[in-house]
Gaussian input, Z-matrix of N, CA and C with variables (Angstrom, degrees):
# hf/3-21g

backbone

0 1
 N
 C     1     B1
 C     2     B2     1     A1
 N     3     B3     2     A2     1     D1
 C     4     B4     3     A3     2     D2
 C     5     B5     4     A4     3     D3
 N     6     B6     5     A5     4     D4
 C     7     B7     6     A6     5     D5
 C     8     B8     7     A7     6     D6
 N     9     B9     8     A8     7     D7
 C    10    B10     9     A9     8     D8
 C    11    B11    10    A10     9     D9
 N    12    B12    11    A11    10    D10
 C    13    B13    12    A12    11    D11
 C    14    B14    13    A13    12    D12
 N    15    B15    14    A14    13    D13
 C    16    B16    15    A15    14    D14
 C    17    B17    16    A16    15    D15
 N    18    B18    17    A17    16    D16
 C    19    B19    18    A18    17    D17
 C    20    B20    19    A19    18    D18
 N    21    B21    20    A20    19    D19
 C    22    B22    21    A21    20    D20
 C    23    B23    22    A22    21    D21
 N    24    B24    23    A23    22    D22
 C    25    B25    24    A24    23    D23
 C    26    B26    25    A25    24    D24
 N    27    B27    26    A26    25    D25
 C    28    B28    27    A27    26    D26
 C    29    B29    28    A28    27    D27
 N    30    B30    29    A29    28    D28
 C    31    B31    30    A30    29    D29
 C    32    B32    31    A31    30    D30
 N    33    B33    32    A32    31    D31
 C    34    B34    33    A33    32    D32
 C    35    B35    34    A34    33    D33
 N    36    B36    35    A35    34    D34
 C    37    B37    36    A36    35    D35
 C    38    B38    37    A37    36    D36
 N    39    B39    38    A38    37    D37
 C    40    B40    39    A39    38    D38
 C    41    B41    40    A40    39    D39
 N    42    B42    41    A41    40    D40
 C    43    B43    42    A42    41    D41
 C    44    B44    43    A43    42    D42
 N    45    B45    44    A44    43    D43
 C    46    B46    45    A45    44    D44
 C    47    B47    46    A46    45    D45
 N    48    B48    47    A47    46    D46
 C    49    B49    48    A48    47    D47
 C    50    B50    49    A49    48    D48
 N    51    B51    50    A50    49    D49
 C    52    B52    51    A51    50    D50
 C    53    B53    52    A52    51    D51
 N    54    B54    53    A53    52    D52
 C    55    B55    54    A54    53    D53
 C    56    B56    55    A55    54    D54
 N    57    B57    56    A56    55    D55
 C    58    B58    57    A57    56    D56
 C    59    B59    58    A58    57    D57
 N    60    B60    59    A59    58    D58
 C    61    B61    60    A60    59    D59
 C    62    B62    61    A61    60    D60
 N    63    B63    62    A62    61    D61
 C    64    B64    63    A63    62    D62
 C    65    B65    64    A64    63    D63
 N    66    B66    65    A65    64    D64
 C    67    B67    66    A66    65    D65
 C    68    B68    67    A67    66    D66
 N    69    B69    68    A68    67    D67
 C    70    B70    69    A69    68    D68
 C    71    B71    70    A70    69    D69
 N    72    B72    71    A71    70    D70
 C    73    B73    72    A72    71    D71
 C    74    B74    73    A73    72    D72
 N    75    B75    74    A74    73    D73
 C    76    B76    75    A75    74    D74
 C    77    B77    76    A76    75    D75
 N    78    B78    77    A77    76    D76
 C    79    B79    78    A78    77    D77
 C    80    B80    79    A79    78    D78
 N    81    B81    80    A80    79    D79
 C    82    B82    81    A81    80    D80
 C    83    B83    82    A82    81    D81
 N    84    B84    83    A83    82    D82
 C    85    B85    84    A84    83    D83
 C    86    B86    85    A85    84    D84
 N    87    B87    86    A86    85    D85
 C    88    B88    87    A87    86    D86
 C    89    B89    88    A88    87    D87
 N    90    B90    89    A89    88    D88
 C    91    B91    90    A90    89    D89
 C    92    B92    91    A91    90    D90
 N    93    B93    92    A92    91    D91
 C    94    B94    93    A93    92    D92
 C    95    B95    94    A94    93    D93
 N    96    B96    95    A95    94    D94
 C    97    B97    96    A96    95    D95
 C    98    B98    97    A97    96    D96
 N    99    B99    98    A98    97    D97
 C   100   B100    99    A99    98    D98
 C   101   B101   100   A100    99    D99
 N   102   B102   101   A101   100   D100
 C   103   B103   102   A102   101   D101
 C   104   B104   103   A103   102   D102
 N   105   B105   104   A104   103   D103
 C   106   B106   105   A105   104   D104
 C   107   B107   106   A106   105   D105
 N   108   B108   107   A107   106   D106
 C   109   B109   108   A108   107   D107
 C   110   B110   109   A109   108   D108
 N   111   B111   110   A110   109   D109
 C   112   B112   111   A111   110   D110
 C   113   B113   112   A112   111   D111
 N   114   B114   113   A113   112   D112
 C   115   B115   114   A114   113   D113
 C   116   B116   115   A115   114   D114
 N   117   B117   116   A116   115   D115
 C   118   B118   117   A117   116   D116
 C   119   B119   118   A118   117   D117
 N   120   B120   119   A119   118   D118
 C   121   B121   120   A120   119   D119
 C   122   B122   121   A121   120   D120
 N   123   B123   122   A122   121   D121
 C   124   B124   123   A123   122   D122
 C   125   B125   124   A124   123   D123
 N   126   B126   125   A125   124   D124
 C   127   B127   126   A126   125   D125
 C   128   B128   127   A127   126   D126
 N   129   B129   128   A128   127   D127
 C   130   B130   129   A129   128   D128
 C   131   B131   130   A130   129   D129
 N   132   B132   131   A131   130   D130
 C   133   B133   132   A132   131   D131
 C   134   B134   133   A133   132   D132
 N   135   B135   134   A134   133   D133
 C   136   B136   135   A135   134   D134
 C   137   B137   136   A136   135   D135
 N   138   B138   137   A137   136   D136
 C   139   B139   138   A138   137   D137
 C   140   B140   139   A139   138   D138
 N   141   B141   140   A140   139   D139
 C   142   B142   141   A141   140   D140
 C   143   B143   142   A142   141   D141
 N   144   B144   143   A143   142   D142
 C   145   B145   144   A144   143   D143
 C   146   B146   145   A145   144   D144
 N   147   B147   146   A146   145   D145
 C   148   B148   147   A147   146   D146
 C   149   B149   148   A148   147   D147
 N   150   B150   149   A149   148   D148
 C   151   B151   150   A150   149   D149
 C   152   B152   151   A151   150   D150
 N   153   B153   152   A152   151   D151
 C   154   B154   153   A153   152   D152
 C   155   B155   154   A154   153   D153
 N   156   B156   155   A155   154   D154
 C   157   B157   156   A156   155   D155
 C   158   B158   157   A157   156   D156
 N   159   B159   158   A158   157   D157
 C   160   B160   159   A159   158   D158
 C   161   B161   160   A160   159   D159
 N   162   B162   161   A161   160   D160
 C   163   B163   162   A162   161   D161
 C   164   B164   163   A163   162   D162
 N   165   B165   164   A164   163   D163
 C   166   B166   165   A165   164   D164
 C   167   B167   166   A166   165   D165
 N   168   B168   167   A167   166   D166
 C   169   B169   168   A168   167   D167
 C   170   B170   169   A169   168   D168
 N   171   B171   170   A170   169   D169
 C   172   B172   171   A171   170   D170
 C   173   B173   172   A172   171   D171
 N   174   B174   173   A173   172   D172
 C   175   B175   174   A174   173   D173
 C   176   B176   175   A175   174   D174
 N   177   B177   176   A176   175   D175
 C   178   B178   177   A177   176   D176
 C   179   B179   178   A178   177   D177
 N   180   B180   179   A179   178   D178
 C   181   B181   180   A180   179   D179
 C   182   B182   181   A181   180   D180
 N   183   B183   182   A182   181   D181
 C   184   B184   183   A183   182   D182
 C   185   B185   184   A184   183   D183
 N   186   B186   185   A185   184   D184
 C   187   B187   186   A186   185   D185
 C   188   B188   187   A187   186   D186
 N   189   B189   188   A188   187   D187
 C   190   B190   189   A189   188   D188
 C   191   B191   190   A190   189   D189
 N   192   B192   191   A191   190   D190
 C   193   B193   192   A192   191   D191
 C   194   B194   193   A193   192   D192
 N   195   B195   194   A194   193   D193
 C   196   B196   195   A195   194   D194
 C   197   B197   196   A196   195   D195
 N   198   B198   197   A197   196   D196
 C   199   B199   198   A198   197   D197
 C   200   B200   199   A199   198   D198
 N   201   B201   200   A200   199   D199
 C   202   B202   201   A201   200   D200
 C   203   B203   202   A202   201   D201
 N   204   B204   203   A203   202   D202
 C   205   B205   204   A204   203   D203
 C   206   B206   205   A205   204   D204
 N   207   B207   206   A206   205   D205
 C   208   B208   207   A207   206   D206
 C   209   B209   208   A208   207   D207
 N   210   B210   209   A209   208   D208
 C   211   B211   210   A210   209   D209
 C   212   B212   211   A211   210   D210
 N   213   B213   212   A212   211   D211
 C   214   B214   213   A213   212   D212
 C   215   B215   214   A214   213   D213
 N   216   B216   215   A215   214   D214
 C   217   B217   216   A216   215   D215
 C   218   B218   217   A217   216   D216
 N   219   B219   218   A218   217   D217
 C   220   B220   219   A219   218   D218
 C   221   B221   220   A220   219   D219
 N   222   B222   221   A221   220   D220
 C   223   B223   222   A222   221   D221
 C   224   B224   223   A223   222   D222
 N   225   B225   224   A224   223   D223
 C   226   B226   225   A225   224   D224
 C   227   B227   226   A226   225   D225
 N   228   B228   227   A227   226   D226
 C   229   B229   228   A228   227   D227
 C   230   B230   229   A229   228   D228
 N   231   B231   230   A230   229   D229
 C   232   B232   231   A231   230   D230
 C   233   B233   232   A232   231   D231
 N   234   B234   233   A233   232   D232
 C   235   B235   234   A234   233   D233
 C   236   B236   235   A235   234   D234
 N   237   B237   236   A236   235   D235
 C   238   B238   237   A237   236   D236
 C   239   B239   238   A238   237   D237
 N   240   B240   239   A239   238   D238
 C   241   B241   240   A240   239   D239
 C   242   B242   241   A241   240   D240
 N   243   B243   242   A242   241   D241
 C   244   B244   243   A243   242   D242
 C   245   B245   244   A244   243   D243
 N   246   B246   245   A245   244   D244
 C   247   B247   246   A246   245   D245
 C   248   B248   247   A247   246   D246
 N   249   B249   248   A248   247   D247
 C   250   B250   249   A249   248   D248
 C   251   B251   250   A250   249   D249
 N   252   B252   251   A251   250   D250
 C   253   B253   252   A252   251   D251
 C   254   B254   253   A253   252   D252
 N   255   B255   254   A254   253   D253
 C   256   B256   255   A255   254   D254
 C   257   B257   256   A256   255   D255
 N   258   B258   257   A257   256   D256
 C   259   B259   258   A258   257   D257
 C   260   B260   259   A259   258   D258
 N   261   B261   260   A260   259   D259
 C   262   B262   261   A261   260   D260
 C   263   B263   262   A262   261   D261
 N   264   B264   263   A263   262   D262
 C   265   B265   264   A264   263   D263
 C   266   B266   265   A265   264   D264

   B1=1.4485
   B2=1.5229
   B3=1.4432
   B4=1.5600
   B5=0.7977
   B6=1.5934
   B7=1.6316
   B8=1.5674
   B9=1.4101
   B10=1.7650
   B11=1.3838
   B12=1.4490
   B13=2.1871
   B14=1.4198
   B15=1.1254
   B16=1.5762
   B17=1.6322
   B18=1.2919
   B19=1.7011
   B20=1.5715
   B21=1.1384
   B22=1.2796
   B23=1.4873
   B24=1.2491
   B25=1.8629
   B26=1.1005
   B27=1.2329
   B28=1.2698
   B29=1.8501
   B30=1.3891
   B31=1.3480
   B32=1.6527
   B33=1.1489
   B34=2.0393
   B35=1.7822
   B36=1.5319
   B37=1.6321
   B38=1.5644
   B39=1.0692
   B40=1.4058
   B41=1.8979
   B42=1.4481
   B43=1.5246
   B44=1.6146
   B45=1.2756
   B46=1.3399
   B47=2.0157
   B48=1.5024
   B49=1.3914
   B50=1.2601
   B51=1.1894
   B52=1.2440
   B53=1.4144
   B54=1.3283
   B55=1.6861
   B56=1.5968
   B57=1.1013
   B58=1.7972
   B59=1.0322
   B60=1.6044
   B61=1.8876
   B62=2.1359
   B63=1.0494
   B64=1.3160
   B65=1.6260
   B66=1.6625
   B67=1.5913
   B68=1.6108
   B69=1.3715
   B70=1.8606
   B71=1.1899
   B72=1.4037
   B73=1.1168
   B74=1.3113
   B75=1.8791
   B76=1.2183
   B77=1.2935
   B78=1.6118
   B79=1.6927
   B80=1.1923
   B81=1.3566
   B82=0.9327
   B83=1.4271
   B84=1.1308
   B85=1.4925
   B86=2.0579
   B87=1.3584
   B88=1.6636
   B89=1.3800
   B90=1.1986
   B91=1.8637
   B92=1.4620
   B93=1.5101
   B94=1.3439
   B95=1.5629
   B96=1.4173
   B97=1.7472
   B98=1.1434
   B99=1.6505
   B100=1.2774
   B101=1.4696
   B102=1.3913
   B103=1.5785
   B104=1.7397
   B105=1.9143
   B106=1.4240
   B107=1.6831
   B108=1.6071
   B109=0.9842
   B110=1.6875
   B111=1.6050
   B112=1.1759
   B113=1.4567
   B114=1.4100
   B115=1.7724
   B116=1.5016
   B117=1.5747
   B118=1.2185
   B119=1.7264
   B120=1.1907
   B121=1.6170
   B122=1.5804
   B123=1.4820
   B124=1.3816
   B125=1.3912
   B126=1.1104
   B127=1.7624
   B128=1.4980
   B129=1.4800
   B130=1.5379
   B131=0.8067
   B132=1.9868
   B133=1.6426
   B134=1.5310
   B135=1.3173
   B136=1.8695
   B137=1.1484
   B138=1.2218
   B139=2.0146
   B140=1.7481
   B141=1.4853
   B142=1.8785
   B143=1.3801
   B144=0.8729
   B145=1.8628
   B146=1.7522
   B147=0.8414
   B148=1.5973
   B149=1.5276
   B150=1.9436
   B151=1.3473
   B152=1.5424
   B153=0.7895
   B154=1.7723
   B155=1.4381
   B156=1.1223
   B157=1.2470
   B158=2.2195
   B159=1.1417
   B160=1.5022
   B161=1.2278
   B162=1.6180
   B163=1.0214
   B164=1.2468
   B165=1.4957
   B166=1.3288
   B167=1.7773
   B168=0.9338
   B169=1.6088
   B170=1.2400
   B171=1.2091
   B172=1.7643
   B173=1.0519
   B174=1.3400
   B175=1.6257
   B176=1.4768
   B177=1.6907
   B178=1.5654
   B179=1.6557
   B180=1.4478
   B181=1.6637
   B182=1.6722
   B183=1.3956
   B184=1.1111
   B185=1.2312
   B186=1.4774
   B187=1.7710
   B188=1.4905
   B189=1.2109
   B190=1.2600
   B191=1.5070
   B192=1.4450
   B193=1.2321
   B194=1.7325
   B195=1.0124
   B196=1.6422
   B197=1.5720
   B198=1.6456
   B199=1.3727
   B200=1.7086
   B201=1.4704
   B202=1.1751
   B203=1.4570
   B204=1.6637
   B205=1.2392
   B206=1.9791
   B207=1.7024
   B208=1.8000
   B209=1.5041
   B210=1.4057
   B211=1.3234
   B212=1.4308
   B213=1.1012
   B214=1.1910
   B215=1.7297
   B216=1.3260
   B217=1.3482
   B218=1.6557
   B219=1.5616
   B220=1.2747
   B221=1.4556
   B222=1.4623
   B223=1.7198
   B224=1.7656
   B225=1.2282
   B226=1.0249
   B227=1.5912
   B228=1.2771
   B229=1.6431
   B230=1.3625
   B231=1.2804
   B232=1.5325
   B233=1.5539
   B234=1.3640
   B235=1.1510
   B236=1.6906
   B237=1.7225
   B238=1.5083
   B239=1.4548
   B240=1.6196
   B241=1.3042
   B242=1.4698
   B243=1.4642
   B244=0.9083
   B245=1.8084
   B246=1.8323
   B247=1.0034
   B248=1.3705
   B249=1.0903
   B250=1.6154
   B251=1.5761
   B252=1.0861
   B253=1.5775
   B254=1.7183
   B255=1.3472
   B256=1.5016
   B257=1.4164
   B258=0.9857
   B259=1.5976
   B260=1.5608
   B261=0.9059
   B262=1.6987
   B263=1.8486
   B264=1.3389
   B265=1.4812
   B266=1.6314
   A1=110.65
   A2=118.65
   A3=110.91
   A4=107.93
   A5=131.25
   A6=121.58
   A7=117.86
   A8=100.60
   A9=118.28
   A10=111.80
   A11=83.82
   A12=83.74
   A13=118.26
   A14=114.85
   A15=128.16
   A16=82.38
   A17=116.78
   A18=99.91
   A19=122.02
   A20=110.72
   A21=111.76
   A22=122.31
   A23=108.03
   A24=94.60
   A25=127.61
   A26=126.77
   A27=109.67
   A28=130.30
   A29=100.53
   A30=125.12
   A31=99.44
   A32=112.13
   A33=136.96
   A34=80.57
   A35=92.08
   A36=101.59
   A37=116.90
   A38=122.57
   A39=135.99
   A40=93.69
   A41=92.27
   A42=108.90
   A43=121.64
   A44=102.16
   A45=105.62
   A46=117.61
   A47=95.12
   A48=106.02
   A49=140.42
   A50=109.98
   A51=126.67
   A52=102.82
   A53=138.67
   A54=138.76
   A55=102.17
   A56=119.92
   A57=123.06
   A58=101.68
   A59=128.09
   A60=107.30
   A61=83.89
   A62=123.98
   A63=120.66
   A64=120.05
   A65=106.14
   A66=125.35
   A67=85.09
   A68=116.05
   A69=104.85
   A70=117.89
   A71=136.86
   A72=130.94
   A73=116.72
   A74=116.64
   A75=119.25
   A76=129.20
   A77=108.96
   A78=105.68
   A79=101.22
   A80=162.36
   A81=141.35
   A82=117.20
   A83=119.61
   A84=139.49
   A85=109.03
   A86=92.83
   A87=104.79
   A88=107.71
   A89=104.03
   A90=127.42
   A91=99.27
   A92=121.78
   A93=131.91
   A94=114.69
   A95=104.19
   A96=123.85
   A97=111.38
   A98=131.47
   A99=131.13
   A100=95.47
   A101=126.02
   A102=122.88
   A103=108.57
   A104=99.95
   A105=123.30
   A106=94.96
   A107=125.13
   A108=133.90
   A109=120.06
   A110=132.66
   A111=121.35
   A112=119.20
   A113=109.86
   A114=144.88
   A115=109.60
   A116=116.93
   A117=102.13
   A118=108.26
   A119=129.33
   A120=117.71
   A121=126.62
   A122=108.59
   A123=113.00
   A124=104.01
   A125=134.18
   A126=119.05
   A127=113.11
   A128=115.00
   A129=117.01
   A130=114.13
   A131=101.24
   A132=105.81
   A133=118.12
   A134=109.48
   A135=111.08
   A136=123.55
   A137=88.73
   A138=112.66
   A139=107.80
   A140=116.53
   A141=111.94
   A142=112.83
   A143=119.08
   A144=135.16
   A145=99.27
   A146=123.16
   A147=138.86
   A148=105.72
   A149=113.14
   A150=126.77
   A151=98.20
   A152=133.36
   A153=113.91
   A154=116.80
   A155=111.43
   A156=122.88
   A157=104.49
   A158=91.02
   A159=111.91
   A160=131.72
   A161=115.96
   A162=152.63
   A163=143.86
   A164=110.98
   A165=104.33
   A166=105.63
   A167=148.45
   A168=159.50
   A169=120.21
   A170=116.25
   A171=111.27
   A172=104.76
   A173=114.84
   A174=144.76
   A175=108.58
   A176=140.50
   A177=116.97
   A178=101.43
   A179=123.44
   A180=118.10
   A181=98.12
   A182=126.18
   A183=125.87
   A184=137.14
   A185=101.33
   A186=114.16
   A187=85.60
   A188=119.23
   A189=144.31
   A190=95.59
   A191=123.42
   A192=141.90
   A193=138.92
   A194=124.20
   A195=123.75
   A196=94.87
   A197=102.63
   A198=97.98
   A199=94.62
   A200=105.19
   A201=124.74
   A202=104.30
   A203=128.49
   A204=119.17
   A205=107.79
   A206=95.88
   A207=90.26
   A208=101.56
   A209=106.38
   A210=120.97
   A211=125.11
   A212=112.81
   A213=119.29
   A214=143.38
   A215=96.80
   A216=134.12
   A217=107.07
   A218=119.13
   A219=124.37
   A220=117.88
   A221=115.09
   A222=147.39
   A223=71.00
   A224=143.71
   A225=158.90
   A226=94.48
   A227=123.18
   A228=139.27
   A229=103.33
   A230=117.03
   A231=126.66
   A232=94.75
   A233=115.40
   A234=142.86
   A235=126.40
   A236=107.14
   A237=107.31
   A238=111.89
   A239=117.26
   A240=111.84
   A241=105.51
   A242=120.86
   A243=121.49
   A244=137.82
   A245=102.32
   A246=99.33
   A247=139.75
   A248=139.79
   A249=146.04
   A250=97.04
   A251=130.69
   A252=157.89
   A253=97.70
   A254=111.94
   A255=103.55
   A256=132.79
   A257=133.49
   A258=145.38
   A259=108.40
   A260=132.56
   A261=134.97
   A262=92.97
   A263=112.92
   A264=97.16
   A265=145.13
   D1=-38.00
   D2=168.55
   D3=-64.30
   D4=-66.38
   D5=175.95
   D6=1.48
   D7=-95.94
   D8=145.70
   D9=9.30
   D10=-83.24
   D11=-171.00
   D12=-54.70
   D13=-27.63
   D14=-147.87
   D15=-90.56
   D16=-72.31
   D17=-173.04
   D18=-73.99
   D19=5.48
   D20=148.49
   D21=-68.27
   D22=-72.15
   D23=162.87
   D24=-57.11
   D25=-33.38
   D26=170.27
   D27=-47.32
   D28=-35.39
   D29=-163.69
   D30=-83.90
   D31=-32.73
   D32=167.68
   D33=-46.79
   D34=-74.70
   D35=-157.42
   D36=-53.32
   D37=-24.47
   D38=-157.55
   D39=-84.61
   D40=-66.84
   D41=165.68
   D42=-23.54
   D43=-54.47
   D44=-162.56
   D45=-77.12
   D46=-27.92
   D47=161.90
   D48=-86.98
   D49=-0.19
   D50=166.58
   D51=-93.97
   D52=-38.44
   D53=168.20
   D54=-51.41
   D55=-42.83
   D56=-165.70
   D57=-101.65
   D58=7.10
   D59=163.81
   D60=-106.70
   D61=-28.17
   D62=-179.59
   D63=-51.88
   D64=-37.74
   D65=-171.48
   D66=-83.06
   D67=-38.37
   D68=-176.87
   D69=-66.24
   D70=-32.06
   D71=-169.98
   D72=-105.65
   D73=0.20
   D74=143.35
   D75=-60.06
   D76=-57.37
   D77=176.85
   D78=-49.80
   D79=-11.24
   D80=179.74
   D81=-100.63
   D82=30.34
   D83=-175.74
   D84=-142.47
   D85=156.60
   D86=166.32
   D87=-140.63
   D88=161.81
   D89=164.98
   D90=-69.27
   D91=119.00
   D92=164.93
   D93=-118.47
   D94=102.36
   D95=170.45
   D96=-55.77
   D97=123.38
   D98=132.40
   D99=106.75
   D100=29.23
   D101=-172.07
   D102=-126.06
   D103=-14.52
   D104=-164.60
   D105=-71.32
   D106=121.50
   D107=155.10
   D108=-58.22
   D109=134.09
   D110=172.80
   D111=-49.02
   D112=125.54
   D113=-159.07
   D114=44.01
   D115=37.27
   D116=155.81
   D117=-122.89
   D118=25.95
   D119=153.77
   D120=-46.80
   D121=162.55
   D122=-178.31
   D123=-92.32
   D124=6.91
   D125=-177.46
   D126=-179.82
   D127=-143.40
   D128=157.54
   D129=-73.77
   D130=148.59
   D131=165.03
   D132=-73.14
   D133=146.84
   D134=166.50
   D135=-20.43
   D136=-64.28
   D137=-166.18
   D138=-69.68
   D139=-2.77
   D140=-167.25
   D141=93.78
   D142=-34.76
   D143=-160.36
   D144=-38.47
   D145=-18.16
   D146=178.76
   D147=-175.32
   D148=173.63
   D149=175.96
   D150=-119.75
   D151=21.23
   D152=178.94
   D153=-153.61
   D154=172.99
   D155=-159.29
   D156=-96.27
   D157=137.16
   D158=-158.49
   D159=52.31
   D160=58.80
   D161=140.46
   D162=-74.28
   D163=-1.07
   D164=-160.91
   D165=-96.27
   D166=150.41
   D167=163.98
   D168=-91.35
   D169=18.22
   D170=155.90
   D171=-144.90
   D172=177.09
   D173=163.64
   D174=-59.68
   D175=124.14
   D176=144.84
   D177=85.74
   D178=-12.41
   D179=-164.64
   D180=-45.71
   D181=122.79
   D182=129.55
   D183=23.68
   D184=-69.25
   D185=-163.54
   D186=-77.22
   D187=-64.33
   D188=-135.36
   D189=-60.74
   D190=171.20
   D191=-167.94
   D192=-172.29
   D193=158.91
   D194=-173.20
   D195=-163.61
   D196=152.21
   D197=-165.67
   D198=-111.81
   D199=149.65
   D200=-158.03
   D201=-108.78
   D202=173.96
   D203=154.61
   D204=-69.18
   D205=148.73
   D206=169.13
   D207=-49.86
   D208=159.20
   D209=173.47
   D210=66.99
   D211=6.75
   D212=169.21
   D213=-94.62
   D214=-39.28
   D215=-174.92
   D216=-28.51
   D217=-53.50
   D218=-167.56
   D219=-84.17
   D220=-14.68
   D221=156.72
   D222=-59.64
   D223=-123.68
   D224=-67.30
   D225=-108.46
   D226=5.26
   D227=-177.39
   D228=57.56
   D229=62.24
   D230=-168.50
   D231=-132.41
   D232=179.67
   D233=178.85
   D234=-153.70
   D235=127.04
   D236=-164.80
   D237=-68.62
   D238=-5.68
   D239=179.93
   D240=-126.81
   D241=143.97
   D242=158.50
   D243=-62.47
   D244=153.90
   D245=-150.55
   D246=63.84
   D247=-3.91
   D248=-175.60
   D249=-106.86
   D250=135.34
   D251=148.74
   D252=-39.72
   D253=112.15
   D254=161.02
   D255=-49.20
   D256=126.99
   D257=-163.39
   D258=-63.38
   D259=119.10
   D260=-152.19
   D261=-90.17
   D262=127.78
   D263=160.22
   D264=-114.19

């Protein structure tokens, strides 16, 4: 029965650090609109048009998306919101 308990927490414990290096190396990422090559996006489109990732059928779509380093996105002729045309500078 300890056995039991013991790799149960352990497996709790194991769990839980792998969730908090996952949330870390997100913040260090964004959603970049309109940069996703056809079937290479990271997920769903905005708009529904599909649920998964490398799905998409165009070049640059709008909806569509791949996540970038922060700060990068507008370097990358992208946009942080969907649907909107990147802002020319």
């Amino acid at each position: 029965m300890n056995k039991m308990l013991l790799s149960a927490a352990l497996a709790g414990v194991l769990a839980a650090g792998v969730a908090t290096t996952a949330m870390a190396a997100d913040s260090k990422k964004e959603k970049c609109f309109g940069i996703a090559k056809a079937g290479k996006n990271d997920c769903a489109a905005i708009n529904g048009s599909h649920s998964c990732a490398g799905q998409s059928t165009k070049d640059n779509d709008l909806n569509e998306w791949k996540y970038v380093a922060k700060g990068t996105c507008g370097q990358e002729g992208g946009s942080l919101e969907a649907g909107k045309a990147p802002k020319k500078s």
